[in-house]
N, C-alpha and C positions, 0 to 999 in steps of 0.2 A: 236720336233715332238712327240705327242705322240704315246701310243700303236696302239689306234685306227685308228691314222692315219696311223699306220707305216701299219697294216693290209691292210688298202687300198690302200697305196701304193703297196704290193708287192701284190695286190688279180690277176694281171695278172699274175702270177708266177705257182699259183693250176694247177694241171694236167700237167706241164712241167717238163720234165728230168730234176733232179739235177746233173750238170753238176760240175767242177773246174771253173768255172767261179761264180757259183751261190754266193756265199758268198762274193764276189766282189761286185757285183749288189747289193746285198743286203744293202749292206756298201755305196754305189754310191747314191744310191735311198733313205735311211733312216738316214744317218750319223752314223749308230748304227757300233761302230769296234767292240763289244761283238756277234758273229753271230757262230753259233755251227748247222752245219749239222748232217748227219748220219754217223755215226761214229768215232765222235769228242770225245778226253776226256773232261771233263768239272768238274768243281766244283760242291758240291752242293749244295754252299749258293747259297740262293733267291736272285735277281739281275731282276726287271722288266724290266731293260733296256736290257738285254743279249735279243736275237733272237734266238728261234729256227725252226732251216726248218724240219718239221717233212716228213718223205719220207718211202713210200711205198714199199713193197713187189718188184714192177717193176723199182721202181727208179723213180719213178713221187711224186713230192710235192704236199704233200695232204695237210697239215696245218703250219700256221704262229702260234706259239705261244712265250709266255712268262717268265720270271722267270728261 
């Protein structure tokens, strides 16, 4: 799957509480196990395949990105 699709697959995700579940789903839905919410420590080599949930102020998933 690519990035693009991976976007579309998770575009029901936007505007929803990132939950302990959410990086599961993530992984469920895109087969990506590289998936780094808010909070996460992470590396910082580039890795297009890594996921990240980017999240808001309120705790709602604003953007799916990359790298």
């Amino acid at each position: 799957m690519d990035n693009q699709h991976v976007v579309q697959a998770l575009q029901h995700l936007l505007g929803t509480t990132y939950d302990k579940t959410t990086k599961s789903t993530v992984t469920e839905l895109t087969g990506r196990t590289r998936v780094v919410g808010p909070n996460d420590i992470t590396t910082r080599e580039f890795d297009l395949q890594r996921v990240h949930v980017r999240v808001g102020a309120q705790g709602r998933i604003e953007a799916i990105t990359f790298g």
